[in-house]
N, C-alpha and C positions, 0 to 999 in steps of 0.2 A: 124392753130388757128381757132376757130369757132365760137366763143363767139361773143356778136353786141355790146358789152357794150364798150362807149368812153374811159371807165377809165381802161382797158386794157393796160397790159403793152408795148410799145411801141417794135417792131419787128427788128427795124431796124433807123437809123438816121434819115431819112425823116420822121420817124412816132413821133418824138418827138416833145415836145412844144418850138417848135422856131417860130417866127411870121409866117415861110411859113405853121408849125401843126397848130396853131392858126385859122391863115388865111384860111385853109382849113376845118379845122372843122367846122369854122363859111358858108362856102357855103354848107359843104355836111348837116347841118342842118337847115340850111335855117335860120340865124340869132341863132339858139337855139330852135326853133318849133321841131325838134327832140331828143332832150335831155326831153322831156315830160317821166316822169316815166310809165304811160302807153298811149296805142294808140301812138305811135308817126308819126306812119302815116294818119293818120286825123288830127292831129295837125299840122304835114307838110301840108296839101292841103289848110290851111287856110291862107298859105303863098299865095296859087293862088286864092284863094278868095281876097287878100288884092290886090294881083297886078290887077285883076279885076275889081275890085271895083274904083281903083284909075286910072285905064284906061276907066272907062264906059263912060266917055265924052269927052272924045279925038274923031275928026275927023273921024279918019279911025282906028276902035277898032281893026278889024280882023289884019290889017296888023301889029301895034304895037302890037299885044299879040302871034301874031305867031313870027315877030324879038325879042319877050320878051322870047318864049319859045327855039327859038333856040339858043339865046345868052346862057341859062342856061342850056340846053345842053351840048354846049361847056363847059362851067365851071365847070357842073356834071363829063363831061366824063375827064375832068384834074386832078381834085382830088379823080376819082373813086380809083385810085391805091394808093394811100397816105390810105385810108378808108380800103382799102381791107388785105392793109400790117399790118393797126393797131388793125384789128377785124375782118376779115375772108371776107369771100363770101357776099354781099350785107348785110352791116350791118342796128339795127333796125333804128340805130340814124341818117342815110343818107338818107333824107328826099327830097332833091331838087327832086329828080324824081318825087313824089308828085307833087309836083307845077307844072311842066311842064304837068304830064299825067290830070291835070285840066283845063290848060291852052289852051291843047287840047278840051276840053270838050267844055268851054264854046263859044269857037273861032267861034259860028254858029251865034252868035246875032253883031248886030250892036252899041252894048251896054250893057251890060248887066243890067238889074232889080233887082231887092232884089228876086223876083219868081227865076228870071232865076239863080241868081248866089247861089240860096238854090237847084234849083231841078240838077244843075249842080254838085252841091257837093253831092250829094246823088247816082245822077247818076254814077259819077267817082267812089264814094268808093267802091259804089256797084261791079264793074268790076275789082277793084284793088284787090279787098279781093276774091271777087269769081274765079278769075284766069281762064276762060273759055280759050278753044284755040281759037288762036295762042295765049294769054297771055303768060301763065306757059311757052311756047315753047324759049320765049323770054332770057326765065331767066337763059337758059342754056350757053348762047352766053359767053364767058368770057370777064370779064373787063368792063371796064365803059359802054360798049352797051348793055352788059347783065343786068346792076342794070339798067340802063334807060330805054331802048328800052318795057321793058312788061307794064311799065305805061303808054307810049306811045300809046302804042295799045288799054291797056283798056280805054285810054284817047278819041282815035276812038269812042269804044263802044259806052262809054259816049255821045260824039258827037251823031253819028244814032239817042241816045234814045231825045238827045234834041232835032234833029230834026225832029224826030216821032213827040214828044208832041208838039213841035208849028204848024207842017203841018197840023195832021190828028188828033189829040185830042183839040185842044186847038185854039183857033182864036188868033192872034198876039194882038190885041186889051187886052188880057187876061193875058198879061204878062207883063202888064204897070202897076206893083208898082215901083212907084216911089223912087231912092233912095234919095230925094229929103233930107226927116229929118234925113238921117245916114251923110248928109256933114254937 
């Protein structure tokens, strides 16, 4: 079956609406940020702009958003095979890898800013969509490492390019908007 659409007919018992289909479709979409008629992967990484955002003042950012991305991981790669049996190879509407391959991204700051957590979403899509290698390479792997693992890496890219621009383009002083008026 090859198709990405949710409403797919169901393959097999596990791929049906019972609270464990439910329960799973609500992680491989990240609440529903994947059910978006179109884009739904920018609309998935908005799910790691939200856990960002809601981590930026926490203590110790890096560690919480790196235990944030591999907790959802774990959860990605459980219901990778539920997703795969009801709509083929890496469906459009399983979006958690999004969040994580962002999660990555922005994991260089000690907080992130409204600059950092906009040029992080820009820097990510940019590497999700573009598939340089090792990306694409990723997506061969079967099963839930193949749907995660290539965001993961463009989630890398991402990273580099955010720490390009605070090192060598941009003084750290320069990425202090404050998200003071989004709380």
């Amino acid at each position: 079956m090859t198709a990405a659409s949710p409403s797919d007919s169901a393959t097999g018992p596990d791929t049906e609406w019972t609270p464990k289909g439910i329960l799973s479709m609500g992680i491989c979409t990240f609440g529903g940020l994947g059910l978006s008629p179109f884009a739904p992967g920018t609309f998935g990484t908005l799910g790691g702009v939200l856990i960002a955002w809601l981590l930026a003042s926490s203590s110790n950012f890096l560690m919480w958003t790196l235990l944030t991305a591999v907790g959802l991981y774990i959860l990605g790669r459980i219901v990778a095979p539920w997703a795969e049996a009801r709509s083929g190879k890496d469906p459009g509407y399983y979006v958690i890898d999004e969040v994580i391959g962002y999660l990555v991204t922005i994991a260089w700051t000690g907080g992130p800013t409204l600059l950092t957590l906009l040029a992080a979403f820009v820097a990510f899509r940019f590497f999700d969509i573009l598939k340089p290698p090792p990306v694409k390479w990723f997506e061969r792997i079967p099963g839930g490492d193949g749907i995660l693992l290539d965001d993961v890496i463009a989630g890398i890219y991402g990273l580099l390019v955010m720490v390009i621009l605070r090192l060598v383009f941009l003084e750290p002083s320069s990425w202090d908007i404050s998200l003071a008026p989004l709380r």
